[in-house]
Every structure is written in C-alpha cells, then in structure tokens.
C-alpha positions as CSV (number, residue, x, y, z in Angstrom):
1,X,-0.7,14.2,-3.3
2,X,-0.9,10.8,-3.8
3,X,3.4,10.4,-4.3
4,X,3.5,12.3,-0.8
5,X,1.9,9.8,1.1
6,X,3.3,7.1,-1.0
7,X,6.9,8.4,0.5
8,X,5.7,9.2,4.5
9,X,4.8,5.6,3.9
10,X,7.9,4.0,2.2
11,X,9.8,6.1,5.4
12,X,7.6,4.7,7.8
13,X,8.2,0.9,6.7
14,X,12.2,1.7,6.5
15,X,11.9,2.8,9.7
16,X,10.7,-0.6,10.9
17,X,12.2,-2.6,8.2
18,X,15.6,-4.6,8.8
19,X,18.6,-2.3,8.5
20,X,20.9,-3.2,4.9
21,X,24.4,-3.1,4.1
22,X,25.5,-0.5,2.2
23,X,25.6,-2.8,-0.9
24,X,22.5,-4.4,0.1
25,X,19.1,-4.6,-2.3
26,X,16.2,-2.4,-1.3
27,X,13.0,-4.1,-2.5
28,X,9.5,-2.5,-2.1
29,X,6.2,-3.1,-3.5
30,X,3.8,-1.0,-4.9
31,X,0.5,-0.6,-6.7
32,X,-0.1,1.1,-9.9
33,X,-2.8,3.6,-8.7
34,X,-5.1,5.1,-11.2
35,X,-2.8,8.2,-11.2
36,X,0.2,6.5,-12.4
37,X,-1.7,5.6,-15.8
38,X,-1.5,7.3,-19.6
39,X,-3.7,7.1,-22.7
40,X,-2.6,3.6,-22.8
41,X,-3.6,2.2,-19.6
42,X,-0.3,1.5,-18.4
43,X,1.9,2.9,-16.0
44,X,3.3,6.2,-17.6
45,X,6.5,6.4,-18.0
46,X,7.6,9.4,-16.6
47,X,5.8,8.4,-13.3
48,X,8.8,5.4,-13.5
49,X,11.2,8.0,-12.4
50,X,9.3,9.3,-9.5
51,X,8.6,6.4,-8.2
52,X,12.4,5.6,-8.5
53,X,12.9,7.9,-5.6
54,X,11.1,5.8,-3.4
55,X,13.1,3.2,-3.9
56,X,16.2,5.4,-3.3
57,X,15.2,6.8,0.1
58,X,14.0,3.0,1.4
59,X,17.6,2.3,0.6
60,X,19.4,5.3,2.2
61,X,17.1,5.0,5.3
62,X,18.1,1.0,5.6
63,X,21.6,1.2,5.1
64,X,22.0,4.5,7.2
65,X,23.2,7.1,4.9
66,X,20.2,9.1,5.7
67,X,20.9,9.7,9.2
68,X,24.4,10.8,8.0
69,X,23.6,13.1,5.7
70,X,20.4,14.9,7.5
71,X,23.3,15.5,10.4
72,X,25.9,16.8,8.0
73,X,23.2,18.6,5.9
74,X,24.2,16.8,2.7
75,X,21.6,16.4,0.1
76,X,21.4,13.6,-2.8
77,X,21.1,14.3,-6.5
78,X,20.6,13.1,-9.3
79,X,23.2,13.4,-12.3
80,X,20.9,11.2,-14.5
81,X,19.2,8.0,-15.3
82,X,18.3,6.3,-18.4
83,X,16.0,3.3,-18.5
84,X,14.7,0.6,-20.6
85,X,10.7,-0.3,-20.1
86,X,10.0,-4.0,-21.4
87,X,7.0,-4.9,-19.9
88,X,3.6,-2.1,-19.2
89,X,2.8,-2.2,-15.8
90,X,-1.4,-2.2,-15.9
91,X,-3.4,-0.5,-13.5
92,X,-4.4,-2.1,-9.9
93,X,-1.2,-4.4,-10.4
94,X,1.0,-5.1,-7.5
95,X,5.3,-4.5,-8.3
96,X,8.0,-4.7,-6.3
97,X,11.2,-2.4,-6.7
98,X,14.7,-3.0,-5.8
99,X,16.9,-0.7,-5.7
100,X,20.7,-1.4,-5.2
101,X,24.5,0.5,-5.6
102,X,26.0,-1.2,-8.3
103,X,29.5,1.0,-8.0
104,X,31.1,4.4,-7.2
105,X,34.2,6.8,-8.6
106,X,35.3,9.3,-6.5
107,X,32.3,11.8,-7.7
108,X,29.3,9.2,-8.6
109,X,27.2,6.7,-7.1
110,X,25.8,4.3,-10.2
111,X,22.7,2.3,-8.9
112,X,20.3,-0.1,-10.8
113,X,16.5,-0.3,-9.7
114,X,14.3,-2.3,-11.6
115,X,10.6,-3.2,-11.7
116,X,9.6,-6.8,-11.0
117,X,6.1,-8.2,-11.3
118,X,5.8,-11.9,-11.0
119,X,9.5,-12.7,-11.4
120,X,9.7,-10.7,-14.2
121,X,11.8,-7.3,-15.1
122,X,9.2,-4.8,-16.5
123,X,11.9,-1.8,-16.7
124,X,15.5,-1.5,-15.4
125,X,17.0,2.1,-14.7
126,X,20.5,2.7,-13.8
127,X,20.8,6.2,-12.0
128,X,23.9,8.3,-11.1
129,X,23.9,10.8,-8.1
130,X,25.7,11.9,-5.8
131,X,25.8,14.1,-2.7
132,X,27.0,17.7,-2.1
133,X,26.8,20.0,0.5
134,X,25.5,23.0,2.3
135,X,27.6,24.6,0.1
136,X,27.1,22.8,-3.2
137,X,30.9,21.1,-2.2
138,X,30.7,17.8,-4.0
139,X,30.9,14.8,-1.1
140,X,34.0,12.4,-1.8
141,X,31.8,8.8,-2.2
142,X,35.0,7.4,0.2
143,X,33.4,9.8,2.7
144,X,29.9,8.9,2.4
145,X,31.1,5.1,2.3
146,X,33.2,5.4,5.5
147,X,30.9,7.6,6.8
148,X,28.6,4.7,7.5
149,X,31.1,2.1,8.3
150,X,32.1,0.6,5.1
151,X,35.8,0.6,4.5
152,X,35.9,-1.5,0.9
153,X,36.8,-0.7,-2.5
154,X,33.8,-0.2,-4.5
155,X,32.9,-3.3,-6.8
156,X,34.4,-3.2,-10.4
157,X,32.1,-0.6,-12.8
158,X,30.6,-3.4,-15.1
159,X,31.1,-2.0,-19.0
160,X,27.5,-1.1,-19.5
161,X,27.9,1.6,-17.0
162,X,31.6,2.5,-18.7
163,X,30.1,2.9,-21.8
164,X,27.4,5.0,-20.7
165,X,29.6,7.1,-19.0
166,X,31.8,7.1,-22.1
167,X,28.0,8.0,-24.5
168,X,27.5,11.1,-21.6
169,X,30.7,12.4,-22.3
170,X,32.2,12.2,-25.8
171,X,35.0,13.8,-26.7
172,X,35.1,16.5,-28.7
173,X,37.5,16.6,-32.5
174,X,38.2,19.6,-34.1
C-alpha cells in the first residue's frame, strides 16, 4: 500500500515539476519508511528495485514520453538491471534518486539511477527496457526519441554498459 501512494505522489509532483529533456536527470527524494527495512535495519534490497520505478516514471512524465505512450498504448519494460549497494540506507533517512538515459540501440534504452544521501552514492543501478506494443511489437528507440521531439544520435554506449551487454549474452562454443 505504502509503494502505491508513494507513486500517486511522485505523479502528482511530475505533474507540477519542470518539464526535462529527454536526456535530462530526474532527481527525487524519499524516505526510508519502516517498510522498506530488513533484519538489518537498512533499506532492503530488493525494495531498491521498486523504488527504481519511481524514479523511472518521474522521468517519463517530465520529459514527455508518458503522454506518448498512454496515446499509442505503449508500455515500458524492463529487460534487466543489475546494481551495486555501497552504502545502507537506515531507516527515517531522507535520499534523493536520479534517474537518467545514459544511451539506446535500436531495441534498448540503458539508464543509470543511483541513490544519493548527503552527496554521497549509496547504490548505482543501470537498467535496460524498452517499449512494445499493444501487440507485444517491439517500439524502434528512434521512434520513441522522435516521438517526443528529439532528433539526435544517442550518446556513445560507455564500455561498462558494452561489457555488460557482452556478460548477458555470451556466445556459445561447441
């Protein structure tokens, strides 16, 4: 219940929040509720990845893709994350997340949200979705791009995300 009215809420501030270019950062803050906390008395950390989502649909309201795809009946998803925690996140404590697009391929979206507290990077995810249709028809990333008015090449894929991609899909010998 709790990560329900934490999104009507995120949606409600995007609404009134300044609008972002499509390679703009999405930062929000947030407070570790009693909820969000294991054995340990930190933030768990699967509760991370929910509360990536957040971050994800401040960004997509801001920058306009929502409105595009709620018209074309698009939906997002998730192709997969993986995340590195540094620093626990302890109950009652204020965070911020940002949440930006790092790069695209014609398929993928790769974005990098991390958790700050006090200038410091508690966790950094990266994420890969992308969009498809009523029809489960995969949405070209040039379409989605153009579709809200930006017309650029995406930025170089740095080699962390190469790798990765490399890591997610070996090749297979013999």
């Amino acid at each position: 219940m709790m990560l329900i009215l934490r999104t009507l809420k995120v949606v409600l501030k995007a609404l009134r929040r300044p609008k972002l270019h499509p390679l703009d950062t999405s930062r929000i803050s947030l407070v570790v509720w009693p909820n969000d906390i294991d054995l340990n008395l930190h933030m768990n950390n699967g509760r991370y990845l929910s509360i990536m989502d957040l971050g994800r649909v401040d960004m997509m309201i801001r920058n306009g893709i929502l409105s595009v795809i709620l018209k074309r009946r698009w939906r997002p998803m998730v192709g997969a994350a993986t995340i590195r925690y540094r620093r626990g996140l302890r109950p009652l404590s204020r965070y911020d997340l940002t949440t930006r697009i790092v790069c695209w391929d014609h398929k993928w979206f790769f974005m990098e949200q991390r958790f700050e507290q006090g200038g410091e990077v508690c966790a950094v995810a990266v994420v890969k979705g992308l969009f498809v249709g009523p029809r489960f028809s995969k949405v070209d990333t040039g379409e989605l791009a153009a579709s809200v008015g930006f017309t650029g090449d995406s930025p170089p894929m740095p080699e962390s995300i190469r790798s990765w991609q490399e890591w997610e899909h070996p090749t297979r010998e013999g």
